[in-house]
C-alpha positions in Angstrom: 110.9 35.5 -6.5 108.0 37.3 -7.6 104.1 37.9 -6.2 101.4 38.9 -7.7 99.3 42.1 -6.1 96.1 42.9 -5.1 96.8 45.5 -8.3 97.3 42.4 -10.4 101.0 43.6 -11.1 103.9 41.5 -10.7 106.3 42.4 -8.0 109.6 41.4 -6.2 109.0 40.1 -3.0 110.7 43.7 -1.3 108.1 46.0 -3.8 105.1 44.0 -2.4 106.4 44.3 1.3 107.0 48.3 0.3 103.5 48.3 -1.3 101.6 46.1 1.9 103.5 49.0 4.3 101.8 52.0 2.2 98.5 49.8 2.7 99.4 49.8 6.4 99.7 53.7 7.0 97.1 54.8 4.8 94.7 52.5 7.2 93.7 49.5 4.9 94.6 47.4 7.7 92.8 44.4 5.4 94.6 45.3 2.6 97.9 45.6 4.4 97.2 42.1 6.2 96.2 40.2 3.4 99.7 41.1 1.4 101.3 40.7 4.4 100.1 37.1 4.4 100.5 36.6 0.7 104.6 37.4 1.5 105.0 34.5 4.1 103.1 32.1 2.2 105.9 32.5 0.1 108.9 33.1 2.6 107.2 32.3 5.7 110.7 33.2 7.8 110.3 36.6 6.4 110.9 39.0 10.2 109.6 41.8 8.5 106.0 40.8 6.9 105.7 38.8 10.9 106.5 41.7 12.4 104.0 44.4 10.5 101.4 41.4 10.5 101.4 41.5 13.7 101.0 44.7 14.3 98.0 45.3 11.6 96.6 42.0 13.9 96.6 43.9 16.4 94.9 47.1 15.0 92.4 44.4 13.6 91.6 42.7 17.3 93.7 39.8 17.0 95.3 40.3 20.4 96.7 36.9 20.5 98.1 36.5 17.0 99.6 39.2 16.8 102.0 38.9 20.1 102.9 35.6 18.4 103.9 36.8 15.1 105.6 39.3 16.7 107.8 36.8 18.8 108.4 34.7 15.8 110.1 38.2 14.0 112.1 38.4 17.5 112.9 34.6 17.3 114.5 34.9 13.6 116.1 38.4 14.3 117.0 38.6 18.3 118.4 42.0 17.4 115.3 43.4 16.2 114.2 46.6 18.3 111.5 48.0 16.6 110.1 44.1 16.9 110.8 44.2 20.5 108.7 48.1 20.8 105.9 47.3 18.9 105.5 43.8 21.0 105.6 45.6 24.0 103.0 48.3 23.0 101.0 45.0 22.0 101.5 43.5 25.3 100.7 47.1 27.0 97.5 47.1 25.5 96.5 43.6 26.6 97.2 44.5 30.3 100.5 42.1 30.3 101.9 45.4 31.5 105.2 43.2 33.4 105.7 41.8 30.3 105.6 45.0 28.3 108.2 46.6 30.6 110.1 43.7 29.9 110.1 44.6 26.1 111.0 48.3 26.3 113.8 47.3 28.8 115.1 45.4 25.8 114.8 48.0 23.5 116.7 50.2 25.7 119.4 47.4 26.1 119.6 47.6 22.1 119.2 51.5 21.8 120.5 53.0 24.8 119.7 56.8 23.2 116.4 55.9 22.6 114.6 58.8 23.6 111.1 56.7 22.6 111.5 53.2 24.4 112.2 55.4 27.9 108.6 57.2 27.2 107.3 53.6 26.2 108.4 52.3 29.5 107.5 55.5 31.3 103.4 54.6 30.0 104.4 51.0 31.3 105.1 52.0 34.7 102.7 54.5 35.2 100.1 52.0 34.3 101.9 49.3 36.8 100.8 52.7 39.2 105.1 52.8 39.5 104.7 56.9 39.3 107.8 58.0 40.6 109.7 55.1 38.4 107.7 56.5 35.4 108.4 59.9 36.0 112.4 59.5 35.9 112.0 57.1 32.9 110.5 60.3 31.2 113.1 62.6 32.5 115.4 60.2 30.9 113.5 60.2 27.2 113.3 64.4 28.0 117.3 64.7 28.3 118.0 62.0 25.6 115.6 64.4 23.4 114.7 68.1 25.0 111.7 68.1 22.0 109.8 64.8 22.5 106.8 66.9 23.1 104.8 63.5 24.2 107.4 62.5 26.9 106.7 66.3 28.2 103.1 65.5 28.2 102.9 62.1 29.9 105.7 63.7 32.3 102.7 66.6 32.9 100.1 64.2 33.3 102.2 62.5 36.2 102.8 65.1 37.9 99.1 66.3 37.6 98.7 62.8 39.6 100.9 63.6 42.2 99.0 67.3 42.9 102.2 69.2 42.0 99.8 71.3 39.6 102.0 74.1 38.8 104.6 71.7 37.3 102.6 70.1 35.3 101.2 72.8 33.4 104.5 74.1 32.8 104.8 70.1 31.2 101.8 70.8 29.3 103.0 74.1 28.0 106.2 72.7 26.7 104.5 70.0 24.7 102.4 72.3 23.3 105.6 74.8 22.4 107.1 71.9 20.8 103.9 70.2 18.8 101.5 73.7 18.8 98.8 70.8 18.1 99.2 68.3 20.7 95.3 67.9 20.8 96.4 65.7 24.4 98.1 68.4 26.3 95.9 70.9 25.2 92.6 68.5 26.6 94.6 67.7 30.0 95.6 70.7 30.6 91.8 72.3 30.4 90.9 69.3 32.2 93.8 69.9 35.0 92.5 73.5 35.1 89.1 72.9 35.8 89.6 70.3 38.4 91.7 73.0 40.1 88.4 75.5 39.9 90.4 77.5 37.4 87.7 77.7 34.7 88.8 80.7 32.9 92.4 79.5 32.6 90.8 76.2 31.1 88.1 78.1 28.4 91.1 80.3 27.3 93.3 76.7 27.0 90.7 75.2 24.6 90.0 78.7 22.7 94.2 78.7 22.0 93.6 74.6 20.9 90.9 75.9 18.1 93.6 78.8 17.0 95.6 76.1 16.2 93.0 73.7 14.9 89.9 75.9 14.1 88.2 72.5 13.1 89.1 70.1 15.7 86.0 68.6 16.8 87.4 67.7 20.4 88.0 71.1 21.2 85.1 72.3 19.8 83.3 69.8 22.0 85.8 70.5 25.2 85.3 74.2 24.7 81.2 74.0 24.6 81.6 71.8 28.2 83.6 73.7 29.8 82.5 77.3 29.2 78.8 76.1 28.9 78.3 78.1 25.6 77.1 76.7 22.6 76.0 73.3 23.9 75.4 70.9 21.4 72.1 68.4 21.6 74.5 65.7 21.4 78.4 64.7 20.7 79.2 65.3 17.0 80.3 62.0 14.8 83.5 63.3 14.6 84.4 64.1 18.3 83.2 60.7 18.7 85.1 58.9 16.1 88.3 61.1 17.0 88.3 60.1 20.9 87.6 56.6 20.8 89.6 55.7 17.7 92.3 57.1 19.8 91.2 55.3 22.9 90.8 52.0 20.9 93.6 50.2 21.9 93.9 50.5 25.2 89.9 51.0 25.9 89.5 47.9 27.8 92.3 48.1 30.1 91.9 52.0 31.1 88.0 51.0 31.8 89.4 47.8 34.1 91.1 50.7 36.2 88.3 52.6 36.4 86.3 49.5 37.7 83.9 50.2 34.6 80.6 48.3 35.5 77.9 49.5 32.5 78.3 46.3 30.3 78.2 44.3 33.9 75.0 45.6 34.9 73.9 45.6 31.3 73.8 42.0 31.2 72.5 41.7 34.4 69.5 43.5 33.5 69.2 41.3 30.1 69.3 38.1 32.6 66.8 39.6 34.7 64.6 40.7 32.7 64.5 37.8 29.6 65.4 35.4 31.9 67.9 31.8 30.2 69.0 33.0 27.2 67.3 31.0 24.0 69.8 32.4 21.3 66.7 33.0 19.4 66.4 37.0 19.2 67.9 39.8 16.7 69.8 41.7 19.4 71.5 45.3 18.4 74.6 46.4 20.4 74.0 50.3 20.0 77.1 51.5 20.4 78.9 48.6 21.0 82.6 49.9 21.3 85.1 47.1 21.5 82.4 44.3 21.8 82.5 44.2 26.3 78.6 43.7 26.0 79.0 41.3 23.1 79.7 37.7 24.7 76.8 38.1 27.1 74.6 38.8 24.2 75.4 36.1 21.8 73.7 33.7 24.6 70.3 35.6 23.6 70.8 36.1 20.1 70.1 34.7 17.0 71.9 37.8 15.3 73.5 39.9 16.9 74.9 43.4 15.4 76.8 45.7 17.0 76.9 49.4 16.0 79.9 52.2 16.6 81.2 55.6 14.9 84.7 54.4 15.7 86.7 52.1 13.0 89.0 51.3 15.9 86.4 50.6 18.1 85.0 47.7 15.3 88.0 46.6 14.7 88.4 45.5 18.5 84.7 44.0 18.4 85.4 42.1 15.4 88.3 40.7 17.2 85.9 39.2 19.9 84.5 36.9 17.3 80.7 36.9 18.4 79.0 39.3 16.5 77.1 38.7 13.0 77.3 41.5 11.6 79.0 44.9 12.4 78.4 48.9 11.4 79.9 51.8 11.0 77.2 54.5 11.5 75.9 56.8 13.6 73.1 55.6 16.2 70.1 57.3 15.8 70.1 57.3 11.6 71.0 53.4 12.1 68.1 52.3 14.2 65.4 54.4 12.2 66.4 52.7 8.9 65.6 49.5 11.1 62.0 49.5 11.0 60.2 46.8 13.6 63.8 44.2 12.4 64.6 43.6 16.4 63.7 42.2 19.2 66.2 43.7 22.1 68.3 47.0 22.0 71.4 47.6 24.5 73.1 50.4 24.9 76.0 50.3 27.2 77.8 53.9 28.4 76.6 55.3 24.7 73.6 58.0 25.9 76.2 59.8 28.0 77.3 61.2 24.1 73.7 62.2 24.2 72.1 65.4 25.3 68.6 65.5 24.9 66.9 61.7 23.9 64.3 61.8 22.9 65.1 61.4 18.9 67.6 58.3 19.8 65.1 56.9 21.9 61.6 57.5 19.4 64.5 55.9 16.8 64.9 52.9 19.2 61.0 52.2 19.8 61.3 52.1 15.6 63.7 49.6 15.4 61.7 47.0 18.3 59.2 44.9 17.2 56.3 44.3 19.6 57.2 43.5 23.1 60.8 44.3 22.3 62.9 45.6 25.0 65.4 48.5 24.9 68.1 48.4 27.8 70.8 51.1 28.8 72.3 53.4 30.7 72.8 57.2 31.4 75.1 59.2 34.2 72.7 60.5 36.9 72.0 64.0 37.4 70.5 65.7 40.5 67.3 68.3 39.4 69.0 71.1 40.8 72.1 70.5 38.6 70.2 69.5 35.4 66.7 71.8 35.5 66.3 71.3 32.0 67.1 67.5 32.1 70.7 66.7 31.2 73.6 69.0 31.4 77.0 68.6 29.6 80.1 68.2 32.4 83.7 69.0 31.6 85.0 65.8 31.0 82.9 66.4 27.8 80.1 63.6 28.8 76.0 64.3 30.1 74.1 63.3 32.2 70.4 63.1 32.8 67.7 63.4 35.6 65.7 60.3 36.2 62.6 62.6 35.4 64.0 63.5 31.9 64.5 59.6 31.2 60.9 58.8 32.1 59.5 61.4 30.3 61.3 60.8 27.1 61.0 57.3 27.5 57.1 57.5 27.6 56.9 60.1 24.7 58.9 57.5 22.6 56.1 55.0 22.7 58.1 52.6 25.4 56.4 51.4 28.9 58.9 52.0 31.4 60.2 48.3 32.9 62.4 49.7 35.5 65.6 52.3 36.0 67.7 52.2 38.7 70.4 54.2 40.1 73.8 52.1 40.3 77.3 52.9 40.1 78.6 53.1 36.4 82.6 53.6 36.9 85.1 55.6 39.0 86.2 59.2 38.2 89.0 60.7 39.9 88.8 57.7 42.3 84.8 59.3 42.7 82.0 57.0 41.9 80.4 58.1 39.1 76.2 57.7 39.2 74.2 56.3 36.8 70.5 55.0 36.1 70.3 51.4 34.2 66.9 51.7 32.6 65.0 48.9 31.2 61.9 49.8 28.9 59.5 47.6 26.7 57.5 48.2 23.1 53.7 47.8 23.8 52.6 44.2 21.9 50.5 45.7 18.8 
């Protein structure tokens, strides 16, 4: 049997599975799915093209699809570990962690040497907060394979948990010895060093990173924070792209843990201030991430678009189903080619990427028509630990005095509706601060 390709060129059924795989790993995760599709409509039992579809649903936000066409790959080919692996990372990063253990447990029944399901089910336990139980399942993928430098890191990272410090950096190291450019162990490792007030150890950890990677914007970035040189205003694109396209998938649930309260208090301030929702307004999501503000929205919006750096990120929104339209760009260029076209502006955890504001914020004031609102949030800093405003902290994120956000507010041509301090998250089981500010365009 024969299909036609998005090329136009006949293939055999096997050629356009090859073909829809290539589509898959060079990231044309619509190209890859639409193939996919085209090779069940004409062998719909086909484990395979379920399987991959599947898993490019779930890279495209279609948590609950893509579980099922997994299951139905499982269901025609019980035998299938690969099916079983990729469901459980699926499951993982839906928070069904039980389940995903479940999954990995198979794939160890069906591969007992697999060196990978163990660090699968190691991520699955530690995430269950099972930290002893993850740390022998890593152990176990460690002996099975002495050079899975990612088992060595997630080993390190437990063990960081646990305070045995010296232990895990010696994890670290080895990770690094085995995969020179684990950008992971490299970033926990500084980060394990500072927290231990070892700052010098942790500067001269992300100045070996960029030897290895002289253009790796997350060192770059992590290197500026933690030695304090060479500060940039804001984030770059590509730091920004490169962390949360890698935090994507699992986004939502790490935030969950973190009891993660910015969209929360986001939409609380939208109810307070505009009152019932008329689904009436054009509403901007700046910097919407995987779409958490996004439902609460769509009750006030007669258009709603929501605006990230990261594909990944977008690719989870989209998978929410409520937003009109959605954009890849960067913030500040985005609202000032959106001249008076909106009528309220959120921004949830976005301005921590943000050093000084005050071109974001003069770009926002743009973008609102009169009496528009803008709504967001910053981390709080204390005068005496910001004297210039904002500072940049080693976990790579700012934060800014409540006098810096009412001056740059004002100088943006906003009136200042309210900002109050709340609690935005937990760090290191520390609240972290915050301000929610609400702000207004004057009615021209």
């Amino acid at each position: 049997m024969k299909k036609r390709s998005r090329k136009s060129v006949e293939m055999t059924l096997p050629e356009a599975l090859a073909y829809a795989v290539k589509l898959h790993q060079d990231r044309d995760l619509k190209g890859a799915e639409e193939l996919y599709r085209l090779i069940l409509k004409a062998r719909p039992s086909h484990p395979d093209a379920l399987h991959y579809l599947g898993v490019v649903s779930h890279q495209l936000g279609k948590g609950p699809e893509s579980a099922e066409l997994i299951r139905r790959a499982i269901e025609l080919q019980p035998g299938y570990a690969d099916a079983y692996n990729n469901l459980g990372n699926v499951l993982k990063e839906q928070g069904m962690l039980a389940e995903a253990e479940r999954m990995y447990r198979k794939v160890i029944e069906l591969r007992p040497e697999s060196a990978e399901a163990y660090n699968n089910l190691g991520v699955a336990l530690k995430e269950q907060q099972r930290f002893q139980e993850a740390l022998e399942a890593y152990r176990q993928a460690i002996a099975l394979n002495p050079a899975h430098a990612d088992a060595w890191h997630n080993m390190g990272n437990i063990l960081k948990k646990q305070g045995n410090l010296e232990d895990a950096l010696t994890a670290y190291r080895q990770a690094i010895l085995l995969k020179p450019r684990h950008a992971d162990a490299y970033k926990n490792m500084g980060r394990a060093l500072y927290a231990a007030r070892r700052v010098k150890e942790a500067v001269e950890v992300y100045q070996q990173w960029l030897k290895q990677d002289p253009d790796n914007p997350v060192a770059q970035h992590m290197l500026a924070a933690s030695s304090g040189e060479a500060v940039p205003e804001r984030a770059s694109d590509e730091y920004v792209q490169q962390v949360f396209d890698k935090f994507s998938g699992s986004f939502d649930e790490v935030l969950k843990g973190l009891e993660y309260r910015a969209p929360q208090l986001i939409a609380e301030a939208v109810e307070q201030t505009l009152g019932a929702p008329t689904a009436t307004l054009d509403v901007i999501d700046a910097g919407c991430g995987t779409g958490l503000c996004g439902p609460h929205l769509k009750q006030y919006a007669g258009h709603l678009v929501g605006v990230d750096l990261s594909p990944g990120m977008l690719a989870k929104a989209s998978g929410r189903g409520v937003y009109d339209d959605l954009v890849y760009s960067e913030l500040t260029a985005f609202l000032s080619s959106r001249h008076a076209a909106c009528d309220l502006i959120v921004s949830a955890d976005t301005l921590c990427y943000f050093g000084t504001l005050d071109a974001v914020l003069r770009a926002a004031a743009g973008a609102l028509r009169g009496d528009g609102r803008l709504m967001f949030t910053v981390e709080h800093a204390s005068q005496e630990d910001a004297p210039k405003g904002f500072r940049i902290h080693p976990h790579g994120r700012y934060s800014h005095t409540e006098r810096y956000v009412r001056d740059m507010v004002g100088q943006a041509g906003l009136s200042l509706t309210s900002i109050r301090e709340e609690v935005l998250r937990k760090e290191g089981d520390k609240p972290v601060a915050g301000l929610v500010v609400v702000a207004h365009k004057p009615d021209d």
